[in-house]
N, C-alpha and C positions, 0 to 999 in steps of 0.2 A: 504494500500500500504506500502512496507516495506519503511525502511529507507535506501538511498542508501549514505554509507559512504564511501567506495571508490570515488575516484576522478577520476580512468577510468572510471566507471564505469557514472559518473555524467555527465564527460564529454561529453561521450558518446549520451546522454540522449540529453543533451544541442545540441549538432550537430545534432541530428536526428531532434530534435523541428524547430532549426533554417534553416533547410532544408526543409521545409514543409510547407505547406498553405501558396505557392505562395509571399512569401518573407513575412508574413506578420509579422509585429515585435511582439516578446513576451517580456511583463514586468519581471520587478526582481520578483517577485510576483506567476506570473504562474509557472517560472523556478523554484523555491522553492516549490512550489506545487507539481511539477513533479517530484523533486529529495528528496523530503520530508527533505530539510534542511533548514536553514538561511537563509535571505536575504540578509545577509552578507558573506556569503559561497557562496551563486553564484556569487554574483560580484569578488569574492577572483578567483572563477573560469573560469569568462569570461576573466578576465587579465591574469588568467594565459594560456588560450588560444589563446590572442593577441601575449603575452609576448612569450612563448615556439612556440608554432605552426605556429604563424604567421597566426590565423584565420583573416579573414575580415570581421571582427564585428565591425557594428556599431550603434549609438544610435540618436534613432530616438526620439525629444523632443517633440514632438506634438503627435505622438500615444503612448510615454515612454515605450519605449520597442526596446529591441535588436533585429537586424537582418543582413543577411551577404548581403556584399556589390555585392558578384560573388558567384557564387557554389565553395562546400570548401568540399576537401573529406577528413575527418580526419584521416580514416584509412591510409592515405601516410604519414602522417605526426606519427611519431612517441614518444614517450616520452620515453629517454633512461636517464638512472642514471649516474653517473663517471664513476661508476663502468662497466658502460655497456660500456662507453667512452672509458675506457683502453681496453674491451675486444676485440674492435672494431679494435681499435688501432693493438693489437697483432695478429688481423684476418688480416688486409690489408697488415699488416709487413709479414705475411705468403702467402699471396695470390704473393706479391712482387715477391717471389723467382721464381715464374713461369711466369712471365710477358713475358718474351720471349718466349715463348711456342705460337705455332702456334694455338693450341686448345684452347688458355685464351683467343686473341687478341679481340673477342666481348666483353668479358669482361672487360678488360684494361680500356677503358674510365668508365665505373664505378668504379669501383675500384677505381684508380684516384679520382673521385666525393668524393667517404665513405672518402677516406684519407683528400681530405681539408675539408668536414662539422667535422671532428673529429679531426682536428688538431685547427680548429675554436672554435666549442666545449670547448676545452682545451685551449685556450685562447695562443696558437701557433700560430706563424706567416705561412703561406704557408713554408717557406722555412726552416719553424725551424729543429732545428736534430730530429734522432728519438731517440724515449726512450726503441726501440726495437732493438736489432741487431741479423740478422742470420747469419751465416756461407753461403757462396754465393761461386756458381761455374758459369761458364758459360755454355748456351744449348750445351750440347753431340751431338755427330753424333747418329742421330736414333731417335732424339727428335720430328722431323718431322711427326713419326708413331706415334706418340700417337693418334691422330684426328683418323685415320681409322681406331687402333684397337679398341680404345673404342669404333666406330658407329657399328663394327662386333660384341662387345661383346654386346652391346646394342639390337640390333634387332637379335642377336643367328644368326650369318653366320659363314662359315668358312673361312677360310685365308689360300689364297699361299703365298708362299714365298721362296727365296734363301738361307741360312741360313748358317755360316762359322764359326766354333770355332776358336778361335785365335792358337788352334793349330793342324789345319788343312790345308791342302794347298788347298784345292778347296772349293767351297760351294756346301751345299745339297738343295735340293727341299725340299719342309715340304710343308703338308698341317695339319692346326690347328684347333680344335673348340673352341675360346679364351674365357676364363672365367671370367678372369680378369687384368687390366694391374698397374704394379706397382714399385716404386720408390723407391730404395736402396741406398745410398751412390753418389747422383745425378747421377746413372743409371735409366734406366727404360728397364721394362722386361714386358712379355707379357706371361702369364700363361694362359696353354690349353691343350686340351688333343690329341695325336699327333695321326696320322692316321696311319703311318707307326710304329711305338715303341707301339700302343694300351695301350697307356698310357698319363699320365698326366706330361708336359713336362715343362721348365721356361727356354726364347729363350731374349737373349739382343737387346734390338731393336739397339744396337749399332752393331751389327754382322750381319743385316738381311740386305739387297740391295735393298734399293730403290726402285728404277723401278720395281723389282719384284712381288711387294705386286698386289697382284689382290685379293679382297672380293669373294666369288665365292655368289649362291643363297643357300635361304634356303632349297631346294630338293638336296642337296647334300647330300651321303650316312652318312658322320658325322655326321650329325645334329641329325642322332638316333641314331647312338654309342657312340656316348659322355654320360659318366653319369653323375650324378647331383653331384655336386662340390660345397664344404663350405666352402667357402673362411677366414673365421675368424679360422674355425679349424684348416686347410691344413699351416697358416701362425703361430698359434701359439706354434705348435711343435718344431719349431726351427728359429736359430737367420737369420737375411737373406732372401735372395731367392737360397730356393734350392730344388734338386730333391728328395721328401721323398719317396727313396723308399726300407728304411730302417724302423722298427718303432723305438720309443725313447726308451731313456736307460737311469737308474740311474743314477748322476753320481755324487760325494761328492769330497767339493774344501774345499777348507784352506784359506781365506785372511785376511795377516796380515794389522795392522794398517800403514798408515790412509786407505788403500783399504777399511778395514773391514765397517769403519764409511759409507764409498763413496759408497758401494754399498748396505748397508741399506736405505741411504738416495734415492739412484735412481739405482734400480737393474738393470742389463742387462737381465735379463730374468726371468720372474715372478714364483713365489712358497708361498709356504702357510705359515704360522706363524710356523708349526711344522715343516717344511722344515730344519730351524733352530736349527741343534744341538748342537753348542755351542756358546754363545753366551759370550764375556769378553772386557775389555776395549781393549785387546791388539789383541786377535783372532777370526772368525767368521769361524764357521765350517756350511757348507750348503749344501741341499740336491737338487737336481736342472733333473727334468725329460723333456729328452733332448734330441732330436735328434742330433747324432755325427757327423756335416759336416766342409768345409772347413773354415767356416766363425765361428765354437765354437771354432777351432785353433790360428786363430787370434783373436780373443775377448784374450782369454791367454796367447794367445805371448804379445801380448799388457801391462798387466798387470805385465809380467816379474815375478822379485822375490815376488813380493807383496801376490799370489797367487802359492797355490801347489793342483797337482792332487792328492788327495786321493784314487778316486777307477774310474772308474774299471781302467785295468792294459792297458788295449789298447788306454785310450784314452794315458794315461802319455806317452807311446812308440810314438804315433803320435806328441805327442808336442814337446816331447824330440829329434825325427826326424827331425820336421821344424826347431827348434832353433839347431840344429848343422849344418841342410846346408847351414841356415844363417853364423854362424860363421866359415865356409870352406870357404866362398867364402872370406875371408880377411886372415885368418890362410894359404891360399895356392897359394897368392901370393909370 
């Protein structure tokens, strides 16, 4: 029999023995037998299954030998590290931001739970601060729709609905085969392919009407003309939610320092190590394959003097457009 050195693994072994043959106690002895260790290794191990797990082991001095007091399923009980501690931590601080979502609310009391065992953990009081902090908005009008787009996109139905661009004076009808639904700048958007436009469309649940949404069944004619959609491709072409139905295009920026440092350390949009053509303490010239929408205009405007359009020549004439009707509207006062 091997040597079993791991301690899940021991422990493991240890729970399955004392779950078995009717509660009957095993010696330090047998457990050492079975885990091919020390006899001093298993009691290091039965306390640390009192100690961590909170197993109900106890020691029976007339047949000497352990055994649990009640049934103990150890797979609930988990052994997490610090490290697992913080990650934990940074998971509940993220799950946080959507607690008001109609869609999380089963979830909420758990969640809840993970946060005090891992503020316990950490030797946090319940009420202590976090050591996390997000950027927080309050639920959006439209936040409502997430629950039935996701159950459409889940079991493949299609979706009615009302639908109004903010610069439209009436709403439209749509009907949708939704793909996937997803979270922008605390919007959320419902990606699908549209019935009417025979294409693949990205609709704000903040624009859609309520009452509207009707699920329809799956023998509706969309459910075959929809084609199969990859949702990690269709999002990594460009920054955002937008309609690609353009493809991507070159396009080589300039940013000077500190941009240059800031956007090595966390890119706005990913590229290869040769992407990078020049690279200097003061300037970062980069190569960036990229679809051209409204949201690469503002990633630029944003960045102001820090960054310059090198190529191609249409995208600079759009930037150079946004940033002048920005400064008309205070120039022509």
């Amino acid at each position: 029999m091997p040597v079993i050195k791991n301690r899940e693994d021991r422990l493991q072994r240890i729970n399955a023995r004392l779950n078995r043959w009717g509660g009957r106690p095993a010696s330090t002895q047998e457990l050492a037998r079975l885990c091919q260790v020390s006899e001093s290794a298993i009691k290091q191990d039965i306390a640390y299954l009192k100690d961590c797990h909170a197993a109900p082991i106890a020691y029976n001095r007339k047949a000497k030998g352990y055994y649990y007091t009640k049934p103990f399923d150890l797979a609930a009980s988990i052994t997490l590290t610090d490290q697992d501690m913080v990650a934990l931590q940074a998971a509940v601080a993220t799950l946080n931001q959507f607690r008001e979502l109609s869609v999380f609310a089963d979830f909420r009391g758990a969640v809840d739970k993970i946060g005090q065992a891992v503020r316990f953990r950490l030797g946090q009081a319940t009420n202590a601060r976090s050591l996390i902090a997000f950027e927080s908005a309050p639920a959006g009008r439209g936040s409502e729709l997430i629950e039935p787009m996701l159950e459409a996109c889940l079991h493949g139905r299609p979706v009615q609905f009302r639908h109004r661009k903010y610069t439209d004076a009436q709403a439209r009808q749509r009907v949708i085969f939704p793909y996937v639904v997803k979270e922008h700048r605390n919007r959320w958007y419902v990606v699908g392919f549209d019935e009417y436009r025979q294409e693949v469309r990205v609709f704000g649940l903040d624009r859609i009407e309520v009452d509207s949404v009707v699920v329809l069944d799956q023998e509706h004619l969309l459910v075959a003309q929809a084609p199969p959609f990859d949702t990690a491709m269709y999002f990594r072409q460009a920054l955002g939610v937008a309609i690609y139905s353009q493809p991507p295009e070159e396009i080589v920026l300039l940013l000077r320092a500190p941009e240059n440092h800031q956007f090595k350390a966390q890119p706005f949009f990913p590229h290869a190590p040769t992407d990078m053509l020049l690279d200097t303490p003061d300037e970062l010239q980069v190569r960036l394959t990229i679809i051209i929408n409204d949201e690469l205009i503002y990633e630029l405007a944003r960045l102001g003097p820090k960054v310059r359009v090198i190529s191609p020549l249409s995208l600079q004439q759009k930037l150079v457009t946004y940033l002048r009707d920005a400064i008309d509207q205070y120039e022509s006062r």
